[in-house]
LUMTI-242146 format. One record per residue (C-alpha): x, y, z; residue in one letter. Coordinates in steps of 0.5 Angstrom, whole numbers, plus 500, padded with zeros to 3 digits. Layout:
XYZA
...
END
This chain:
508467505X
501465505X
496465511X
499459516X
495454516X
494450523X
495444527X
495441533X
501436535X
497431537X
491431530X
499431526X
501425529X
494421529X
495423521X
502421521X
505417524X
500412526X
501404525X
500397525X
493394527X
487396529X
486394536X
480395541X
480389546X
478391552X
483394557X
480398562X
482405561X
483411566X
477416566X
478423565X
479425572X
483419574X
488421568X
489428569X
490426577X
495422574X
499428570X
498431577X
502426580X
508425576X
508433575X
509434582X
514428584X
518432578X
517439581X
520436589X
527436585X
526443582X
528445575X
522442572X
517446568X
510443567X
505445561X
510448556X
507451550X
511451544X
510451536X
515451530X
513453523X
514448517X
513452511X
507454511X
504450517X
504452523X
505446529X
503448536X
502444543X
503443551X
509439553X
508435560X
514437563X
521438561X
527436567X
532442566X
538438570X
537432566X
535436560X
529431559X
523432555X
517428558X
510426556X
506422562X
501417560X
496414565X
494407565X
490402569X
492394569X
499391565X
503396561X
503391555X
495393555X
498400552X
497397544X
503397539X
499403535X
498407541X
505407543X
507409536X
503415537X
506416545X
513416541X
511421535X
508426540X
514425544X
519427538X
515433536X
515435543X
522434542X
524438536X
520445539X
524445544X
530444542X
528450535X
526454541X
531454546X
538452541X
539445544X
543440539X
541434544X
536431549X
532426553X
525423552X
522420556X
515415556X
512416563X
507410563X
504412570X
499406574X
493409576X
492403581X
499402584X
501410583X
508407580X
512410574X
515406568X
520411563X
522409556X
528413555X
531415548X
536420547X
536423540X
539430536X
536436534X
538434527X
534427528X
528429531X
528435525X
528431521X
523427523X
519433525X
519435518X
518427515X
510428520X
510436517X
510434509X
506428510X
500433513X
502439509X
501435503X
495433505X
492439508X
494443501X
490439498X
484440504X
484446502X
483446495X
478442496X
475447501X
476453496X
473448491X
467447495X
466454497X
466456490X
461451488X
456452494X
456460492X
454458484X
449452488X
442453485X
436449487X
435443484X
428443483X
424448477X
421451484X
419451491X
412448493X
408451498X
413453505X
419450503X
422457501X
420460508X
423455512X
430454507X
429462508X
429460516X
434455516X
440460512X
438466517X
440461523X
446458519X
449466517X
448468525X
454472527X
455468533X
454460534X
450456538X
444458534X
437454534X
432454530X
426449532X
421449525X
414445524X
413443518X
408439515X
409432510X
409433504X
413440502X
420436502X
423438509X
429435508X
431439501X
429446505X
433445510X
440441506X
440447501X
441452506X
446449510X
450447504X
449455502X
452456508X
459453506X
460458501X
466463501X
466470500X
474470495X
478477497X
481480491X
488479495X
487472498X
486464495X
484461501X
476467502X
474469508X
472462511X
467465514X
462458512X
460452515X
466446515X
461441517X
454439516X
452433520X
443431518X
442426524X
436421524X
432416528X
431412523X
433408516X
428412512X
431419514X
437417513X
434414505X
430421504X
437426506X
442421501X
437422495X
436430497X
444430497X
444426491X
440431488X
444437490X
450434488X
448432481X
446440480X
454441483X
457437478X
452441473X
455448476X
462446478X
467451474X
472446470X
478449473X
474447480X
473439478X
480438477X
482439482X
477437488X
470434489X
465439489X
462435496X
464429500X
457426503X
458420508X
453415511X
455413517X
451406519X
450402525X
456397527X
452391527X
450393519X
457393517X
461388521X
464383516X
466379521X
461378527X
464372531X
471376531X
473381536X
476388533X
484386534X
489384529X
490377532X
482375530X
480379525X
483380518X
480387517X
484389523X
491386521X
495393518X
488397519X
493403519X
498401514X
492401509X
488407511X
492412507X
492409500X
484408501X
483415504X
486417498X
482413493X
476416497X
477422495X
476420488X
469418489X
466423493X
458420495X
460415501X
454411502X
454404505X
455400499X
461405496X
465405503X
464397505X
466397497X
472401499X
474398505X
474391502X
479393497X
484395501X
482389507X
479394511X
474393517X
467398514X
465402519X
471403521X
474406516X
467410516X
469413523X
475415520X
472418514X
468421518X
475426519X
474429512X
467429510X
464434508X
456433510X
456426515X
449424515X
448419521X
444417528X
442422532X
447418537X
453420534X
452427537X
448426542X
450421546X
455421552X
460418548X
458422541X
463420536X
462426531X
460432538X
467429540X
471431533X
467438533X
469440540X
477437538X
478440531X
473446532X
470445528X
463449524X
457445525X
451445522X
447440525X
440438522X
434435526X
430429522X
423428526X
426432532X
420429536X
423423536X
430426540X
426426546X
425419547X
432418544X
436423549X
432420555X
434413553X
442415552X
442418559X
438413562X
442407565X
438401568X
442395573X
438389573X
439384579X
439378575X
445380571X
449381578X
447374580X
449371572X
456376574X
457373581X
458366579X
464369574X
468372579X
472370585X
476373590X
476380590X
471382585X
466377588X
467380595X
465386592X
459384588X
457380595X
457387597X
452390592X
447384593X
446385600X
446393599X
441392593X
437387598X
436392603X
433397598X
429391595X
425391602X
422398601X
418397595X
411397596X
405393594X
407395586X
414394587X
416401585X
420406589X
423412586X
427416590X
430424589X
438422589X
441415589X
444412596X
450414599X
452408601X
450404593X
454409590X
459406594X
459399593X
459400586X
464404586X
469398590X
465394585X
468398578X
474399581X
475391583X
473388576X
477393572X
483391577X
482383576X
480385568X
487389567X
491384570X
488377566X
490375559X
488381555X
488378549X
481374552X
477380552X
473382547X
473390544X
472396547X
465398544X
462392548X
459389542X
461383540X
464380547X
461373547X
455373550X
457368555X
462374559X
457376564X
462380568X
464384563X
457386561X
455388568X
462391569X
460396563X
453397566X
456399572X
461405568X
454407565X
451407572X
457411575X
457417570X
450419571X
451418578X
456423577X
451428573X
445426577X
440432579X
433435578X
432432572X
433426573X
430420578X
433414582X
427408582X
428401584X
422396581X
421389583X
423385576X
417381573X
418373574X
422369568X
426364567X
432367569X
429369576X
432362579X
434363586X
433371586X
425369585X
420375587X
425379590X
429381584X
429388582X
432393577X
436399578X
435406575X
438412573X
432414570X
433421565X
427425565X
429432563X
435430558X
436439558X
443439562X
447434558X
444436551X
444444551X
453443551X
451440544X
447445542X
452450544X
457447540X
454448534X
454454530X
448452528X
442447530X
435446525X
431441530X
425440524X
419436524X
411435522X
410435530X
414440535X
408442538X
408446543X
416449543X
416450550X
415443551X
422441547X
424447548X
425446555X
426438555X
432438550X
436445553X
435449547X
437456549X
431461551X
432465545X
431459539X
427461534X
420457532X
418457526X
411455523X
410453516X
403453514X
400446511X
399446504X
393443504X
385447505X
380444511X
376441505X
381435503X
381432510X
373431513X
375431522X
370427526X
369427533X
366421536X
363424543X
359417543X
365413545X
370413551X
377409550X
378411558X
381405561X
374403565X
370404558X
375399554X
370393553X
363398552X
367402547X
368396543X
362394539X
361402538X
367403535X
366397531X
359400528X
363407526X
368404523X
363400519X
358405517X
364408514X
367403511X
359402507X
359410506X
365409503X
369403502X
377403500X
383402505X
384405512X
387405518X
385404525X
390406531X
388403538X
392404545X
395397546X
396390542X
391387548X
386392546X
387391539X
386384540X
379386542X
377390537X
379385531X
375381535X
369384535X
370387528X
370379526X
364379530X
361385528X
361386521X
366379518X
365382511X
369388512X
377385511X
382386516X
389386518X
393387524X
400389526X
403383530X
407385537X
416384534X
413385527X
420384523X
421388516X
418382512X
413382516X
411390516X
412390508X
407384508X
402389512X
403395508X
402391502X
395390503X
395397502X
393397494X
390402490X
384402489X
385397494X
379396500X
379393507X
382395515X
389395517X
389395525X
395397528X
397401536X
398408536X
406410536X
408403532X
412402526X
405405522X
405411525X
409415523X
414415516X
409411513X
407413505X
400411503X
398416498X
393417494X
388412494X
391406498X
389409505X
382414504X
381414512X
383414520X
380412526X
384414532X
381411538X
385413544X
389419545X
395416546X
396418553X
402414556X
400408560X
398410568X
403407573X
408409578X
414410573X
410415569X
407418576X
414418578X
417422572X
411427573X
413429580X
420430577X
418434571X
414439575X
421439579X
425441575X
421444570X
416448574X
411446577X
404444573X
408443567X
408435570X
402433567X
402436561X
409434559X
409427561X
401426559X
398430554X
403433549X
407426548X
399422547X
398428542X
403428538X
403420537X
395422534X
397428529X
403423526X
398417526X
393422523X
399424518X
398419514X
392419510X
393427507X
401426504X
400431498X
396436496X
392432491X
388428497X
382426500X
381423506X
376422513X
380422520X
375420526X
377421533X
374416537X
374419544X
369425547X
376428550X
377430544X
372435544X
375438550X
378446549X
385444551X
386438547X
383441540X
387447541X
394441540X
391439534X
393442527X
391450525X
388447518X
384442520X
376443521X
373439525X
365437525X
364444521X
366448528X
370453529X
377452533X
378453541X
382459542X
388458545X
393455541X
398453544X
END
């Protein structure tokens, strides 16, 4: 017989034996502690009684598939089989599909136990435990062994059916990942290196191996790292065995922080699907796919239906979700590139909800390209599947430099005092005690700001904890116990706006989880709110709450781990042991440094020592600046680019250039430009086009902007980026030295991240090998040892030699 394949109880009934609508209206959901107190609970009611075994781990065989889980518990007197749930509210806020489920694992569990120990009949039971009232509801029903035998082996041939095919479909991709070439006639300049880099990560023998790899524009980053990844699908077939030695990757997942990644790895996967097809055996291609590539977009760009709540009773696309879900899952296989337009396009033909169907394709895909998100985050859906399915990741990092700011977002968690108002005028009885609570908890901090209305603290107050505790707990109660079908779904997105109780409610999960995490890598911070037109009664004394991630280091590293093999890659990951040690990469990731492929003489570097863009030098710097800019501009006109610090100091500089020199054309970046609105600026930028963009350094025009050729011949970069002075920052320094080591605080709060929004400003003028351009550097700091030794290898500036000390 052939090698068993494997499956857990729980991954056989979720494929099976699921029904019915889509629903995920709101109900507040036990946490995990509280869940696995609750088995405790019942399990020991149980065990008082004696006869009761608990955690039974059991397996049965169905051809060749074989079916393992742990039981909850087993009564031997009463001859019962029970699986314990924990919810908090109504037991009608347990939805009809997730009860199907509850059954199905029930009846499996049912028949395991009965193969095993020769029982002709037994119990269920459904032990729905309430986590806030500790009371138990069982569902009883007694079935034979010849009954759930044969409902055991409906669930089995349903999976067998579809795991056959899975496999084929793994051999096939094996097979062609083996034959896979490169799809260009040859590598340019580093990319060989770096795809080599990427393959010797991806074949290490043990996982959470990490690769960080610098790497500059134009060399085609995106298709260096894919391939390799891809090359480490392939199986090695034994002589003796249909199935190879699975020792590739399962999974490849490309993540992004913005649009254009994810344009730039669709079109590179394109590529290499298109050479698969090529190379495929026939044999293969009848019965499999060669790569099955899914493009996971956000929610609020696939919803079809935006003013209607995730549940069957409001949105048609949820109505019989998962009656529907097996015919277009098959049908998808038969179209193996799962962009937004095919899946949306998939989704409609069968009545389905888009980016749900996108989650569950999720499941089977063989390369996921999605945000950083979905594997970073707390709740990280694609990190979640992983851990579960166990699988073999690949993990590929677009523009890594942006995973900093992005994690200390995802973990940073903000309560803001005028939402508690906007909630408290919702709520009554027992929530509105506990909310009148927080206010006076949250007054009493609000006295011990300072003149600047900031205060950080190293931990967050007990006794703010405990309000929010009894605040959480309050507005669960009061949620599970109204109208379900009031509420809007669990994603929190499209509840009405008008719900402030409930948007405060989920303000409070996230800032009570990372209260549970909190440590050196993060800070407590109170910061007086500026006044608006929602500051009503609260006035000047309104605040905001904030647990504030400055190291995002401890919640990453278990990403990184879990991963067989992590590739972080950009133009700008200098120095490694900045990311290295803010993203919790391991002590032994490999840093690789692609050389540019450009020489010093395509890019003339200058340092305008004249001028000084210091806070308190602002206005002196402005009629200098301008004079350079336009003895450039009349040396050699065509278009360029000029990147300052701030809106306001742009303002000032277009005024002065207007003033100045008003036959120079310019154009400038508006604050909240929309896409229309920076297509309409980009645009000015024609060939042979002449005139002076004006934009802020670490904007939409910094970075992922190409401008070959001769639409942009030059930069001014008149400032060095260095993030704004002021007490968060201050506060986020002291913490960095903390848990970082002392004296890395001003470094990497300050100067690294200020460098690194100048080197990709400055990226954008030399985009290929073929061009030419100036880059003007208007600070004197910029002639300092140590920022000069930050700027890239190839550049030569002012004709000298580079400081020593690269770090």
């Amino acid at each position: 017989m052939k090698p068993a394949l494997s499956v857990a109880v729980r991954a056989l009934c979720e494929f099976t034996a699921r029904s019915g609508d889509l629903d995920l209206r709101f109900t507040p959901a036990p946490s995990a502690l509280e869940g696995m107190e609750g088995h405790a609970v019942v399990q020991k009611r149980r065990e008082k009684a004696g006869g009761y075994e608990v955690e039974l781990a059991l397996s049965g065989r169905f051809q060749e598939l074989q079916v393992r889980g742990r039981a909850d518990g087993f009564d031997g007197v009463r001859q019962q089989l029970e699986e314990i749930k924990t919810y908090r509210g109504r037991l009608d806020g347990v939805r009809p599909h997730h009860r199907a489920l509850h059954w199905a694992q029930a009846r499996v569990y049912g028949h395991l136990l009965c193969q095993e120990r020769g029982l002709e009949r037994i119990k269920l039971a459904l032990v729905y435990f309430q986590i806030g009232s500790a009371e138990e509801t069982v569902l009883v029903e007694e079935c034979s062994a010849t009954e759930l035998q044969a409902f055991f082996e409906s669930l089995c041939a349903r999976y067998l059916d579809w795991a056959r095919s899975e496999a084929a479909h793994r051999r096939a991709r094996g097979v062609a990942m083996a034959q896979l070439k490169f799809p260009m006639p040859a590598f340019r300049a580093g990319q060989r290196e770096l795809a080599v880099a990427v393959y010797r990560t991806a074949h290490a023998g043990e996982g959470g191996r990490c690769l960080m790899a610098q790497a500059p524009t134009g060399i085609g980053k995106t298709l260096a790292t894919i391939f390799p990844m891809l090359k480490s699908m392939a199986t090695t077939m034994g002589k003796d065995s249909s199935e190879g030695d699975g020792v590739g990757l399962d999974k490849l997942f490309f993540l992004t922080a913005k649009g254009t990644g994810h344009g730039l790895a669709l079109h590179a996967l394109g590529q290499l699907q298109q050479a698969l097809w090529q190379r495929v055996p026939a044999s293969v291609a009848a019965t499999a796919v060669p790569l099955r590539v899914l493009d996971m977009q956000a929610r609020d760009k696939t919803c079809e239906h935006p003013d209607k709540a995730c549940h069957g009773e409001s949105c048609p696309l949820a109505r019989g979700f998962f009656d529907r879900l097996p015919e277009a899952r098959q049908q998808a296989l038969q179209q193996p590139f799962w962009d937004a337009p095919a899946v949306r396009t998939l989704a409609l033909q069968h009545g389905l909800c888009p980016y749900y169907l996108s989650q569950e394709l999720a499941r089977w895909a063989d390369v996921v390209v999605a945000d950083y998100h979905y594997y970073y985050d707390s709740a990280a859906m694609l990190y979640a599947l992983a851990s579960q399915q166990e699988w073999r990741v690949g993990v590929l990092v677009d523009e890594a430099h942006n995973l900093l700011d992005r994690a200390r977002s995802m973990y940073t968690a903000a309560l803001s005092q005028f939402d508690l108002a906007a909630a408290r005028q919702q709520a009554s009885g027992t929530v509105k005690k506990a909310l009148d609570a927080l206010q006076r908890q949250w007054q009493s901090l609000n006295k011990a700001l300072d003149q600047a209305g900031y205060q950080s603290q190293e931990r967050v107050p007990a006794a703010l904890l405990r309000v929010v505790q009894r605040a959480v707990c309050a507005i669960a109660d009061q949620l599970a116990d109204q109208d379900i079908a009031s509420h809007a779904a669990i994603t929190g997105q499209n509840r009405p706006a008008a719900d402030a109780l409930l948007g405060f409610y989920w303000a409070l999960l996230h800032f009570q989880a990372l209260a549970d995490q909190f440590g050196r890598h993060a800070l407590f911070d109170i910061q007086r709110t500026a006044p608006s037109h929602r500051a009503g009664r609260l006035g000047a004394a309104a605040s905001t709450l904030c647990i504030r991630n400055v190291v995002p280091a401890p919640h990453l590293a278990a990403r990184h781990s879990a991963a067989h093999a992590t590739v972080l890659f950009s133009g700008t990951l200098s120095p490694p042991g900045f990311y290295r040690d803010l993203l919790g990469l391991p002590a032994k990731t490999a840093w690789l440094d692609v050389p540019a492929p450009f020489s010093p003489q395509q890019l003339q570097v200058h340092i305008a020592r004249h001028i000084s863009t210091r806070w308190r030098d602002r206005e002196a710097s402005l009629e200098p600046m301008a004079d350079l800019i336009a003895q450039h501009y009349a040396r050699q006109p065509g278009n360029y680019l000029c990147f300052v610090s701030s809106f306001e100091y742009l303002q000032q500089v277009a005024a002065t250039m207007a003033r100045r020199h008003p036959q120079l054309p310019c154009w400038q970046q508006q604050r909240g430009m929309d896409e229309a609105g920076r297509a309409e600026f980009l645009a000015r930028f024609v060939e042979e086009g002449q005139g002076l963009g004006l934009a802020v350094l670490g904007g939409a025009f910094s970075e992922g902007v190409d401008l070959p050729g001769s639409r942009l011949i030059g930069a001014f970069v008149a400032t060095l980026g260095l993030p704004q002075l002021n007490p968060v920052n201050e506060a986020m320094q002291r913490a960095t030295d903390q848990a970082v080591g002392k004296g890395t605080g001003y470094d990497y709060t300050y100067l690294y991240p200020g460098l690194r929004k100048v080197v990709q400003a400055a990226g954008r003028v030399i985009r290929s090998e073929h061009d030419r351009g100036v880059l003007v550097l208007m600070d004197d700091r910029f002639a300092r040892a140590e920022v000069r030794a930050l700027l890239p290898a190839w550049w030569q500036i002012e004709g000298g030699s580079r400081a020593p000390g690269r770090a």
